[in-house]
SERO-4910 file (N, C-alpha, C, O; in steps of 0.05 Angstrom, whole numbers):
BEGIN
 pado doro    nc1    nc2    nc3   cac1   cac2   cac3    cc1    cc2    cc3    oc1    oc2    oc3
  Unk    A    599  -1462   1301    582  -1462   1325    556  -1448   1320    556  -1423   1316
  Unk    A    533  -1462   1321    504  -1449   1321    496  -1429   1346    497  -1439   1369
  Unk    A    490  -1408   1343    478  -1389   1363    455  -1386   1358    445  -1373   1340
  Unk    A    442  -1400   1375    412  -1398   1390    403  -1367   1387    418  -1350   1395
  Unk    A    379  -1361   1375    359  -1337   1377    333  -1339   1391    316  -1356   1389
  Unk    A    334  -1329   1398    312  -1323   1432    290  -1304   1409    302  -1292   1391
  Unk    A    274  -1304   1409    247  -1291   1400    222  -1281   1414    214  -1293   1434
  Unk    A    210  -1260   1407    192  -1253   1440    166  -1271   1426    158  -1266   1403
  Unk    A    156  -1286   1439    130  -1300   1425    114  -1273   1421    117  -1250   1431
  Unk    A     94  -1284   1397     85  -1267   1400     47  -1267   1415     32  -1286   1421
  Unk    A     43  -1242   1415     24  -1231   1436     -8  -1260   1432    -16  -1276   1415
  Unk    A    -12  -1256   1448    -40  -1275   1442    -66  -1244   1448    -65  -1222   1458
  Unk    A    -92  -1266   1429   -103  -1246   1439   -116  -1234   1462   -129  -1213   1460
  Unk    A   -111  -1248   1488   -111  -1238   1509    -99  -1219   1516   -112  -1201   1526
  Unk    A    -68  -1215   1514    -53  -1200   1518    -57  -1170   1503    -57  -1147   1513
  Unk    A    -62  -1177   1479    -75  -1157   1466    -99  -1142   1473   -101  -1118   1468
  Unk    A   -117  -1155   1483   -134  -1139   1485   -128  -1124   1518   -141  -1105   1528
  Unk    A   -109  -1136   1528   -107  -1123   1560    -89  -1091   1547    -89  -1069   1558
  Unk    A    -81  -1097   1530    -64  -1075   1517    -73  -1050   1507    -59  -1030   1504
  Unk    A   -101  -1054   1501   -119  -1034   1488   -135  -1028   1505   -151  -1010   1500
  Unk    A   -135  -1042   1532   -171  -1036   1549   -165  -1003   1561   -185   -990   1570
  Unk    A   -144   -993   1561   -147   -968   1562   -165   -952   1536   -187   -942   1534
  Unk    A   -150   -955   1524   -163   -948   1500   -192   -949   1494   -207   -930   1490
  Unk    A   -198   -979   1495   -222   -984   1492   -235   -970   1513   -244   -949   1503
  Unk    A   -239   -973   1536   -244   -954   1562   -260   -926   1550   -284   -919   1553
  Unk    A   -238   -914   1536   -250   -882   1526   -251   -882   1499   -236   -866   1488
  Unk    A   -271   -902   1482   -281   -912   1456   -309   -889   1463   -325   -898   1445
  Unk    A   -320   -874   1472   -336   -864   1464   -329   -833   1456   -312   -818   1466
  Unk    A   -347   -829   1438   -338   -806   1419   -373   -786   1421   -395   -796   1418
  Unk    A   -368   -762   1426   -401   -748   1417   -406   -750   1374   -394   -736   1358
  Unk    A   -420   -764   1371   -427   -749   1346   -431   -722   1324   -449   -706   1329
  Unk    A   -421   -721   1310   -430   -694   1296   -404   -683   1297   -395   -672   1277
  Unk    A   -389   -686   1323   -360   -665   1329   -344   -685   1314   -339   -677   1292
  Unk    A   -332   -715   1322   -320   -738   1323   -337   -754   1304   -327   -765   1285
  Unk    A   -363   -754   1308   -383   -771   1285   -379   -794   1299   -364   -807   1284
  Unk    A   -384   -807   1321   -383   -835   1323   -385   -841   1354   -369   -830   1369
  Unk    A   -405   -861   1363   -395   -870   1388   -399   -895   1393   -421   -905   1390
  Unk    A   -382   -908   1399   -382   -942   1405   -388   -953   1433   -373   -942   1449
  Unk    A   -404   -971   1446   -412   -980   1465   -392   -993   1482   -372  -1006   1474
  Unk    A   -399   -988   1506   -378  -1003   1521   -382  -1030   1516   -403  -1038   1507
  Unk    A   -355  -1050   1525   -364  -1088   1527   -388  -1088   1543   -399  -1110   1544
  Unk    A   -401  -1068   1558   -425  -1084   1566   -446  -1078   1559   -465  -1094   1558
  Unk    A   -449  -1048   1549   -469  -1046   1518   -474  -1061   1499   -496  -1067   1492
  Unk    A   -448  -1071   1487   -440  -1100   1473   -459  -1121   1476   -470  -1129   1456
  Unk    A   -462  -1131   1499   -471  -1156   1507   -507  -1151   1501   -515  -1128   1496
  Unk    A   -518  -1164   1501   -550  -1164   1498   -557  -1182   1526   -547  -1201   1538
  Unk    A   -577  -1167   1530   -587  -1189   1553   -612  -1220   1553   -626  -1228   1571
  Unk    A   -608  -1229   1526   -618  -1253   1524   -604  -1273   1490   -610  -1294   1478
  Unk    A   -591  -1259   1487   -570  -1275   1467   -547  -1278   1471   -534  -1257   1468
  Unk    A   -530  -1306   1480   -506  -1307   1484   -487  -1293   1473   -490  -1291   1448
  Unk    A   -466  -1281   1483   -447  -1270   1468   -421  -1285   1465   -406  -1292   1483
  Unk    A   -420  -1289   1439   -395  -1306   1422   -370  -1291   1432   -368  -1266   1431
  Unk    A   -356  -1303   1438   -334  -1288   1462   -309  -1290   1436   -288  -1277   1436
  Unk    A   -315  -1306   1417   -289  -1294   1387   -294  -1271   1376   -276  -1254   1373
  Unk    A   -322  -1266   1369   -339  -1248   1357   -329  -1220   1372   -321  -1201   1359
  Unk    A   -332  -1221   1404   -330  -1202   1415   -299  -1188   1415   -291  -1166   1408
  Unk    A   -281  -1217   1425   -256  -1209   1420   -238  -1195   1398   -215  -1187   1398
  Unk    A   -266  -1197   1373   -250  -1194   1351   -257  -1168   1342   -242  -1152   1332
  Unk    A   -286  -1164   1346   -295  -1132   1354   -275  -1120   1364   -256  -1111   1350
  Unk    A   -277  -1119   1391   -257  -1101   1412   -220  -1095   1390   -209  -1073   1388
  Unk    A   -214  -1114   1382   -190  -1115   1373   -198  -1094   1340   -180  -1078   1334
  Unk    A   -218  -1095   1323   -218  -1079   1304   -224  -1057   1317   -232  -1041   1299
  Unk    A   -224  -1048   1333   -238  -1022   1353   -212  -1011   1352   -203   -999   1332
  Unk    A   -201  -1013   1368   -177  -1007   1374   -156  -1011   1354   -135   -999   1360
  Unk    A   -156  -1024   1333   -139  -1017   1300   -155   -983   1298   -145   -960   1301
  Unk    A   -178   -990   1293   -190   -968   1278   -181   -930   1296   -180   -908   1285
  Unk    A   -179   -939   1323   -166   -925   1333   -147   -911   1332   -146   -887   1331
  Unk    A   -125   -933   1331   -100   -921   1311    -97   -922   1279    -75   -925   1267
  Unk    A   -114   -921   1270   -115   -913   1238   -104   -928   1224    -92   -922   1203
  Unk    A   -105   -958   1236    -98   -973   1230   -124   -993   1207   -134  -1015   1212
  Unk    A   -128   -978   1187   -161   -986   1176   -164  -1012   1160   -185  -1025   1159
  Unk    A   -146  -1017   1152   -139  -1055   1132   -136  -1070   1158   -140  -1094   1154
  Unk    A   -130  -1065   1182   -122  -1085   1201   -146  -1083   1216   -152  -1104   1227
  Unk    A   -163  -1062   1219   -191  -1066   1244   -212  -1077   1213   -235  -1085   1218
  Unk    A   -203  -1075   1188   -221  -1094   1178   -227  -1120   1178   -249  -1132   1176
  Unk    A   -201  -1128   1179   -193  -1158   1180   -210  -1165   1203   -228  -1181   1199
  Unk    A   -205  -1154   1226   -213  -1164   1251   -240  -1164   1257   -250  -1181   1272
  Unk    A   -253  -1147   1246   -287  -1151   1247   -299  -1160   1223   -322  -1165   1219
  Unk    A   -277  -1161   1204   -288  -1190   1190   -295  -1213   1199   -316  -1225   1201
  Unk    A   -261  -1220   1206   -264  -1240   1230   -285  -1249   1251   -286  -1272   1260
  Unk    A   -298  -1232   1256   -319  -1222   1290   -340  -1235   1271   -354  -1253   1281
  Unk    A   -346  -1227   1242   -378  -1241   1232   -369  -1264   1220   -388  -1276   1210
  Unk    A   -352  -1273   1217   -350  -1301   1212   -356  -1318   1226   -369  -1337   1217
  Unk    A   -342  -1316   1265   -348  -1324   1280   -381  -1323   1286   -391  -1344   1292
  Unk    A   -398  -1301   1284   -417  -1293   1281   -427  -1273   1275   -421  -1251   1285
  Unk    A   -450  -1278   1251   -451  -1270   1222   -477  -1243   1235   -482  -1225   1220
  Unk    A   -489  -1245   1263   -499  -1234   1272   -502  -1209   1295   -517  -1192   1302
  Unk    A   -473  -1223   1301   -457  -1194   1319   -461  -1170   1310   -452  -1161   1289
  Unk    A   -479  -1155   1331   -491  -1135   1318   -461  -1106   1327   -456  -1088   1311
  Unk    A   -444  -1107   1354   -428  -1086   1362   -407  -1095   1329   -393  -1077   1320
  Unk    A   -407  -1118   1318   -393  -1120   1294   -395  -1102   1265   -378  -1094   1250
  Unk    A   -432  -1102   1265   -442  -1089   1240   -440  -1067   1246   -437  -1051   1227
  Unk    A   -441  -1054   1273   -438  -1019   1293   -404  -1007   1277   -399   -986   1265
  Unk    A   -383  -1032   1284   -364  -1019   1288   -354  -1013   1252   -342   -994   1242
  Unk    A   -365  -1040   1240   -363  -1042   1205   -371  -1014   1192   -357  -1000   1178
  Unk    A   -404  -1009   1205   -407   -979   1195   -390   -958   1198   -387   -941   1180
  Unk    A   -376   -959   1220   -365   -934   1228   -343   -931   1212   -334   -911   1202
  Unk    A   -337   -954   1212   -299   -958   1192   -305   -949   1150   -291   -938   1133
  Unk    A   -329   -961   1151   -343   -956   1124   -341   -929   1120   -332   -918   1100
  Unk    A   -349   -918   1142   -358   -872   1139   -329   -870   1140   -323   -853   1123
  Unk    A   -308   -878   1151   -279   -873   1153   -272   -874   1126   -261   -853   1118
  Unk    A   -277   -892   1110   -267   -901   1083   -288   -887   1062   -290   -891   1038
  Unk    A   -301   -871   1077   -313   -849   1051   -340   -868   1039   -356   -857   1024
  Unk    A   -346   -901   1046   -363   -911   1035   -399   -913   1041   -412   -933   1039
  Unk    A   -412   -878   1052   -429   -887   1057   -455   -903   1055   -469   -909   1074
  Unk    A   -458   -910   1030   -481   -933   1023   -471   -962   1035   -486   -981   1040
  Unk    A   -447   -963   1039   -447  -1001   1054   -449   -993   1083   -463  -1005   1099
  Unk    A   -429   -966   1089   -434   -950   1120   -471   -956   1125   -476   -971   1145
  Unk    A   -486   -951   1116   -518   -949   1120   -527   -976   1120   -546   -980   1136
  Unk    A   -517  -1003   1101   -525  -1026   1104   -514  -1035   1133   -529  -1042   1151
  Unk    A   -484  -1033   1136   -479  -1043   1166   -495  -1029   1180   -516  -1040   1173
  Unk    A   -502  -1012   1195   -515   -986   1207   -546  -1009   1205   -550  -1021   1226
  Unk    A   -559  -1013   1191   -581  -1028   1195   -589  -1045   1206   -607  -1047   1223
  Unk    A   -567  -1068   1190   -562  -1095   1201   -557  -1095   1233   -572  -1107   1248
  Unk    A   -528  -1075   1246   -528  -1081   1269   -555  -1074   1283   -558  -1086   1304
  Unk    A   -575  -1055   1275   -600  -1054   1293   -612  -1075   1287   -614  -1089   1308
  Unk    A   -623  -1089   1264   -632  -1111   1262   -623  -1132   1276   -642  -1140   1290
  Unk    A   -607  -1142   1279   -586  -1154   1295   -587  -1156   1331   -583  -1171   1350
  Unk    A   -593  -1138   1326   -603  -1129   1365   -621  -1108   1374   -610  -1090   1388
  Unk    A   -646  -1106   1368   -662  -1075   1376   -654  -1055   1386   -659  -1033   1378
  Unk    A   -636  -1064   1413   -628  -1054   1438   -599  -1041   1440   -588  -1031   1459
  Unk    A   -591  -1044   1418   -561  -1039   1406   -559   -997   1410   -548   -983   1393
  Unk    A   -567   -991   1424   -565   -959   1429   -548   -950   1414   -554   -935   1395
  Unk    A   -516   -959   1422   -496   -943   1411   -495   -938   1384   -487   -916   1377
  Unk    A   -506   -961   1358   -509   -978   1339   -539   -944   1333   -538   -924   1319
  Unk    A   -559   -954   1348   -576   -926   1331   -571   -898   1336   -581   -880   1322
  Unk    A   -550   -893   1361   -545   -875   1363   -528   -860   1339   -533   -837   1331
  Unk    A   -502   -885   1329   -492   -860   1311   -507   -868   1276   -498   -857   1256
  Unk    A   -527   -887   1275   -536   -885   1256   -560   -859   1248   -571   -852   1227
  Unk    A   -563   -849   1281   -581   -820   1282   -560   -794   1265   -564   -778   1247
  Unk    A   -536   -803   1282   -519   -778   1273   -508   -788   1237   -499   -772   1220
  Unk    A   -512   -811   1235   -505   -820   1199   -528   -798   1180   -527   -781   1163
  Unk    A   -546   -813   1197   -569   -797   1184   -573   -768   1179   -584   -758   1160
  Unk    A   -562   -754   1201   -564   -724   1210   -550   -712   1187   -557   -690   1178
  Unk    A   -524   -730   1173   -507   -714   1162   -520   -715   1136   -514   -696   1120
  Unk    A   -539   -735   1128   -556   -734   1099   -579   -704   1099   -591   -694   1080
  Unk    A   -578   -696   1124   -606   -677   1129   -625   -694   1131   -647   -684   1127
  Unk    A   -625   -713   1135   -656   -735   1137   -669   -728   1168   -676   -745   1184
  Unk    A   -669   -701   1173   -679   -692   1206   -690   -719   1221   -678   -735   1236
  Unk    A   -719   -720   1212   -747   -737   1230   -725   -760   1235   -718   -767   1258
  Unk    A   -717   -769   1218   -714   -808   1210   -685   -805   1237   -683   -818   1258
  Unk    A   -668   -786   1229   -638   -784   1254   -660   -781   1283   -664   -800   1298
  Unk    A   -672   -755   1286   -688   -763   1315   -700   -777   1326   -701   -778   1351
  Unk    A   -716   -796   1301   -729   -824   1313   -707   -840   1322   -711   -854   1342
  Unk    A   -687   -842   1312   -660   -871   1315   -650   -851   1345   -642   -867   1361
  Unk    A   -648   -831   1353   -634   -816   1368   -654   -823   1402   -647   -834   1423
  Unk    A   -680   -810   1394   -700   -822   1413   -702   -855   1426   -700   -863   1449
  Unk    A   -705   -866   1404   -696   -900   1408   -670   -907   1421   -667   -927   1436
  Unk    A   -651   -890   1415   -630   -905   1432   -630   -892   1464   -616   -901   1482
  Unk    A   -647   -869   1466   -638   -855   1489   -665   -867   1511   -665   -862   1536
  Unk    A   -683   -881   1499   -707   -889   1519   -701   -918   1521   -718   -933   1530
  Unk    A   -675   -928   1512   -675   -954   1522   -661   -963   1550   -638   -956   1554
  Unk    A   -670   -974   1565   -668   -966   1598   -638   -977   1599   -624   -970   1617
  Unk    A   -628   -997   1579   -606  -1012   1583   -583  -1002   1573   -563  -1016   1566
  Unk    A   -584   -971   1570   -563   -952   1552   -556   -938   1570   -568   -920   1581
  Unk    A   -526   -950   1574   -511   -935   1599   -516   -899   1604   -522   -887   1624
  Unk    A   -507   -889   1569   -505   -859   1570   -528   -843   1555   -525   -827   1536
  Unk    A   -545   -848   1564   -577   -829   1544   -570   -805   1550   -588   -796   1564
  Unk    A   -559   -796   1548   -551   -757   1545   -535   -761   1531   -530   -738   1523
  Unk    A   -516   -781   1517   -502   -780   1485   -520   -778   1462   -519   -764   1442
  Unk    A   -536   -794   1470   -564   -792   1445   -578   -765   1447   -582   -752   1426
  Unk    A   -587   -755   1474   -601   -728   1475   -587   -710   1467   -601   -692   1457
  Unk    A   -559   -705   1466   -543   -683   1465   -539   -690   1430   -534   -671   1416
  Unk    A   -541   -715   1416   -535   -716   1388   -561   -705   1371   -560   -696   1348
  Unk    A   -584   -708   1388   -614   -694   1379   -604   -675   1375   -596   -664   1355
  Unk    A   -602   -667   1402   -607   -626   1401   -583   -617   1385   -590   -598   1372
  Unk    A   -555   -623   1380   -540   -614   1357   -546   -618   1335   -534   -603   1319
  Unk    A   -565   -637   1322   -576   -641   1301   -601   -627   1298   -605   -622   1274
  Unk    A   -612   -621   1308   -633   -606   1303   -630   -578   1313   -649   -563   1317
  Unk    A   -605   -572   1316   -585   -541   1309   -592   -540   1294   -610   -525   1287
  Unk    A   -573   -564   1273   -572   -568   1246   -588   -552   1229   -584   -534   1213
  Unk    A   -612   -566   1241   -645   -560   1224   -649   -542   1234   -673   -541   1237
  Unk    A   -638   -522   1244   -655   -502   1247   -676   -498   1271   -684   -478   1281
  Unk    A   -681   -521   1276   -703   -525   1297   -694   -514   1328   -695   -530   1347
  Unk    A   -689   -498   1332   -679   -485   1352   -688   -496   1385   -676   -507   1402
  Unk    A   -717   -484   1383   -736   -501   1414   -736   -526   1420   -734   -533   1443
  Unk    A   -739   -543   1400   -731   -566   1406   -702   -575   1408   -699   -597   1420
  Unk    A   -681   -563   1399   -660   -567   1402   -648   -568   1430   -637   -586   1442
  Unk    A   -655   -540   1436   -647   -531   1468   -665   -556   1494   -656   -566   1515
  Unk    A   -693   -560   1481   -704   -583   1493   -686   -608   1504   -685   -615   1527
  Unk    A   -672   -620   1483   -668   -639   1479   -634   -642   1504   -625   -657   1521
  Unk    A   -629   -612   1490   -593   -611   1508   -596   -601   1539   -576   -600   1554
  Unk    A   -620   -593   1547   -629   -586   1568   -631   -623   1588   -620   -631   1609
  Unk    A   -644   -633   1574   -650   -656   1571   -632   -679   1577   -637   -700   1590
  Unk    A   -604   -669   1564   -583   -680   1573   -554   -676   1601   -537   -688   1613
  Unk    A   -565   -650   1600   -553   -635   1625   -564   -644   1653   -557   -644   1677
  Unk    A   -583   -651   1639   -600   -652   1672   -588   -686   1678   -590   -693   1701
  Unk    A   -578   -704   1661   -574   -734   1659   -538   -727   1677   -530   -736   1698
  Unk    A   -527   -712   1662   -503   -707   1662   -496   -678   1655   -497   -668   1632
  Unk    A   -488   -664   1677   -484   -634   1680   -460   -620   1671   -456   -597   1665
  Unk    A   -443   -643   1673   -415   -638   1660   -408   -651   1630   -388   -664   1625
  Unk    A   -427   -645   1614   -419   -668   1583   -412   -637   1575   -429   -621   1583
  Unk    A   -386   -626   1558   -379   -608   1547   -393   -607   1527   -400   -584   1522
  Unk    A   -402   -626   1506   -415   -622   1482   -439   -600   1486   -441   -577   1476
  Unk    A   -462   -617   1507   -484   -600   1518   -472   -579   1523   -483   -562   1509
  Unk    A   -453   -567   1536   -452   -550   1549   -454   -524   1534   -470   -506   1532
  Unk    A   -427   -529   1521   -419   -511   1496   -445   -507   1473   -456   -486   1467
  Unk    A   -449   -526   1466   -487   -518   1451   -507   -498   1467   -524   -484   1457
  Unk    A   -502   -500   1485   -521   -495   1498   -509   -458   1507   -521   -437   1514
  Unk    A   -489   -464   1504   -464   -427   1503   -482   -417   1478   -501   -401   1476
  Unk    A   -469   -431   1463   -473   -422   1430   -498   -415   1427   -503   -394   1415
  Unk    A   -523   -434   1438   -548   -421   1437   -559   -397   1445   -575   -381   1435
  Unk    A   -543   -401   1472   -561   -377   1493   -547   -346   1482   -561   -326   1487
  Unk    A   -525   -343   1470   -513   -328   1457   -531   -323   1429   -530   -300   1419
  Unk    A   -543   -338   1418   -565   -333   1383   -584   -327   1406   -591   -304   1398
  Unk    A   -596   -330   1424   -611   -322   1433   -615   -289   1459   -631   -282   1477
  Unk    A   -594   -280   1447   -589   -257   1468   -590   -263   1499   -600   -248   1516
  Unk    A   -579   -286   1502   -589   -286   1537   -553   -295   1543   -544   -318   1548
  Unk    A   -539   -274   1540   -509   -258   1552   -495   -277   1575   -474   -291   1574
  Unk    A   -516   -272   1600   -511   -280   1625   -504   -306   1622   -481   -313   1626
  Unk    A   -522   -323   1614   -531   -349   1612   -513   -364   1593   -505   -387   1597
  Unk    A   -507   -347   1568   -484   -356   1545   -460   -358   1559   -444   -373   1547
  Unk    A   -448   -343   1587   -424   -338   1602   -423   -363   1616   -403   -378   1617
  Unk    A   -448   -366   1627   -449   -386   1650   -442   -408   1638   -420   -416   1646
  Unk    A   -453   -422   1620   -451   -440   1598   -425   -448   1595   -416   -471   1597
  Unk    A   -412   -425   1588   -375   -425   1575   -364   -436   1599   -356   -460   1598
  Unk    A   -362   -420   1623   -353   -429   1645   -353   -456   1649   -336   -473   1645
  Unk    A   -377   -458   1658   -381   -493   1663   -370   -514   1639   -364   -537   1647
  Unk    A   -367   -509   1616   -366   -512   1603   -332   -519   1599   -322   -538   1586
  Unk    A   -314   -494   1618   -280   -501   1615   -275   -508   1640   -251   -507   1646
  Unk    A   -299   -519   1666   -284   -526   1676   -290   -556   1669   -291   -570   1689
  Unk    A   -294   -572   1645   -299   -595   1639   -279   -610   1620   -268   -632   1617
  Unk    A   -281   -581   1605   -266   -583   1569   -240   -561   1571   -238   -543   1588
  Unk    A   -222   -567   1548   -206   -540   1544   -208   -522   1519   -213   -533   1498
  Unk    A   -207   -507   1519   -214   -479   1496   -209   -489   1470   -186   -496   1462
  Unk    A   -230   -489   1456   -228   -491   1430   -236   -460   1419   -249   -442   1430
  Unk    A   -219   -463   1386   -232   -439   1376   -264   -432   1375   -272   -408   1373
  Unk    A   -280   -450   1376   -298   -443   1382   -312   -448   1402   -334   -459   1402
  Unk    A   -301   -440   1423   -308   -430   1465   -298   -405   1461   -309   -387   1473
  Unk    A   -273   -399   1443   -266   -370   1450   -280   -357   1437   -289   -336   1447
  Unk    A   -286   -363   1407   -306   -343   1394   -330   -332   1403   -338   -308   1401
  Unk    A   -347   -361   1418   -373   -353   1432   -359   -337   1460   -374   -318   1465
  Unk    A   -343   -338   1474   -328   -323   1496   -326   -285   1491   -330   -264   1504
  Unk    A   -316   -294   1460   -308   -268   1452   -336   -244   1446   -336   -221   1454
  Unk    A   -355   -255   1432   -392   -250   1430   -393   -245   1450   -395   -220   1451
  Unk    A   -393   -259   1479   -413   -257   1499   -399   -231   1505   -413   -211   1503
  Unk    A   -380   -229   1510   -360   -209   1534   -357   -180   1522   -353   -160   1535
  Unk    A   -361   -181   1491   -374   -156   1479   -398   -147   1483   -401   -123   1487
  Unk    A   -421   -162   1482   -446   -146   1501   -443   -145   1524   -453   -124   1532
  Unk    A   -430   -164   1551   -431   -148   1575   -410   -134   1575   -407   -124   1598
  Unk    A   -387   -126   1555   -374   -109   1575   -347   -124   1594   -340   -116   1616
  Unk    A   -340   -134   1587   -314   -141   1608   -295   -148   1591   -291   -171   1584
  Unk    A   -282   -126   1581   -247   -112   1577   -230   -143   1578   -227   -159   1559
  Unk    A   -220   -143   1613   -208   -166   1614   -208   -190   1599   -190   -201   1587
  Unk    A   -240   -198   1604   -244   -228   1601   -248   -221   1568   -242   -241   1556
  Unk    A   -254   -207   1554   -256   -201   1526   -218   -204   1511   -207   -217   1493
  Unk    A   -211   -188   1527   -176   -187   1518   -159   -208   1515   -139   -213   1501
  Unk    A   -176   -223   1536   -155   -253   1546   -172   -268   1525   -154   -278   1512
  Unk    A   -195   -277   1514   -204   -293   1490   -188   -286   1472   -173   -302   1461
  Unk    A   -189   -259   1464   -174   -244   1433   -150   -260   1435   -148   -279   1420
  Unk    A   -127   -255   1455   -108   -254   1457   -110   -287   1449   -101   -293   1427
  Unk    A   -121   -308   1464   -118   -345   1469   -121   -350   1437   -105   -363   1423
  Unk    A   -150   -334   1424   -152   -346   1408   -134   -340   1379   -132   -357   1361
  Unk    A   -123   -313   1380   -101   -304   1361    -78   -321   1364    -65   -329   1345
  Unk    A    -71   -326   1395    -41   -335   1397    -41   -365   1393    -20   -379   1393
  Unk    A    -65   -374   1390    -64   -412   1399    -81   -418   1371    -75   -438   1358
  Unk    A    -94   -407   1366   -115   -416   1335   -107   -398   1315   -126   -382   1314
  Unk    A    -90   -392   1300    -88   -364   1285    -93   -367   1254    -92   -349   1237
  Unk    A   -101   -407   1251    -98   -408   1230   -131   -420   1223   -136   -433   1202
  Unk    A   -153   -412   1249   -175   -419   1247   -190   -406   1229   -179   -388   1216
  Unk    A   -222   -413   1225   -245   -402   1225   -247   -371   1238   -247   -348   1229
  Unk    A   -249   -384   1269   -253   -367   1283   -237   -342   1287   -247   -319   1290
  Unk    A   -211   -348   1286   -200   -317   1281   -201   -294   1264   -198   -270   1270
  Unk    A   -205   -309   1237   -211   -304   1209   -244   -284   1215   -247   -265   1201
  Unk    A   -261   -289   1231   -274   -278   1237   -282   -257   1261   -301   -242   1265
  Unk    A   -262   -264   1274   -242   -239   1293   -234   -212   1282   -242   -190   1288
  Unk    A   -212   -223   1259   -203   -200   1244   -217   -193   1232   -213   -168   1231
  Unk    A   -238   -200   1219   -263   -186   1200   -279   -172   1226   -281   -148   1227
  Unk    A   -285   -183   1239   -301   -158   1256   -282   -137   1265   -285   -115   1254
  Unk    A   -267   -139   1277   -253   -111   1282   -236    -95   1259   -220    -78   1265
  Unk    A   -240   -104   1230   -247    -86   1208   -261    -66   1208   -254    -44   1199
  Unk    A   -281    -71   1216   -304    -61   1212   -304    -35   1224   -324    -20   1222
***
């Protein structure tokens, strides 16, 4: 007697991508911390070139491999995306990014091109080719790609680009313009933790205590404590003076990071 096997079909790519739109949803990343940020589907789209709806589907689907570290499978799929079309620029965006994953920056920098060539207007696409750049030290050339994506009116989030300036031109050293830039982005969006915390960390190199506090604050009620919120926590609360709020960093950052940076430089100061 033959017994019938029942099998779950399998997924189409509709289904699939309803599967990931969470995911995809919170595809954006700050640069420099994460190194990468990808455009929403409607960043994606250009506003006078049809968008190839395989191309796109096939994007979105290497997005979300690459997500889960799944890196031979989100290749396939934005392979796929330029076959369908060889000009999909969120394709050559997402190719770069998977390239810097795979350690290959010289083809990382050809995709990175192409997708601007590909679409002027592609923000997300010059945004993290600012922060590609940043990590070469190539200052001017990252702030021009950084500026470009943040003055284009059709870029949902221009305080990702302003806030990737002014951490890059930490970088450099460039301090006034730095704070310019993250100032810049606060005022777009008051709650981006990246700005915020830079902007801790600054006002702290810059002796202004009060302001380095205020910073932190706003700063956790957005984000949660990293070793480095408690280290700048731990700085500030030693020049004003507050026991408590000094005790309770020591304490977070010994008991929850112990195998950081930052503690490591905890214990060296109170060597001393």
């Amino acid at each position: 007697m033959l017994t019938r096997r029942y099998h779950s079909p399998q997924p189409t790519n509709h289904e699939l991508l309803s599967r990931v739109t969470g995911l995809l949803a919170g595809l954006t990343f700050l640069l420099l911390s994460a190194c990468e940020t990808i455009g929403t589907q409607d960043e994606m789209a250009t506003a006078e070139r049809p968008v190839n709806r395989l191309a796109e589907i096939q994007t979105q689907l290497g997005m979300a491999y690459l997500q889960e570290g799944k890196k031979d499978l989100a290749w396939k799929r934005l392979q796929r995306a330029l076959l369908a079309d060889p000009n999909y620029s969120p394709a050559h965006n997402a190719l770069a990014l998977l390239s810097e994953h795979m350690n290959r920056p010289a083809q990382a920098e050809q995709y990175y091109r192409r997708a601007i060539e590909s679409d002027p207007r592609n923000s997300a696409a010059m945004n993290n080719y600012g922060s590609f750049l940043c990590r070469q030290k190539k200052w001017p050339e990252a702030e021009s790609y950084f500026q470009r994506a943040a003055a284009n009116p059709l870029y949902e989030n221009p305080e990702f680009a302003q806030t990737n300036a002014g951490l890059c031109l930490l970088r450099a050293g460039q301090i006034e313009q730095a704070e310019s830039y993250l100032r810049t982005a606060l005022n777009t969006n008051p709650r981006l933790p990246a700005a915020l915390i830079a902007m801790a960390g600054l006002s702290l190199k810059k002796g202004r205590h009060l302001s380095a506090r205020a910073y932190l604050q706003r700063y956790l009620e957005n984000a949660k404590h990293t070793p480095r919120s408690l280290w700048i926590g731990i700085q500030t609360e030693r020049k004003l003076g507050d026991k408590n709020a000094l005790a309770s960093y020591r304490m977070l950052l010994k008991g929850n990071f112990s195998d950081s940076r930052e503690t490591r430089l905890l214990l060296d100061s109170e060597s001393k």
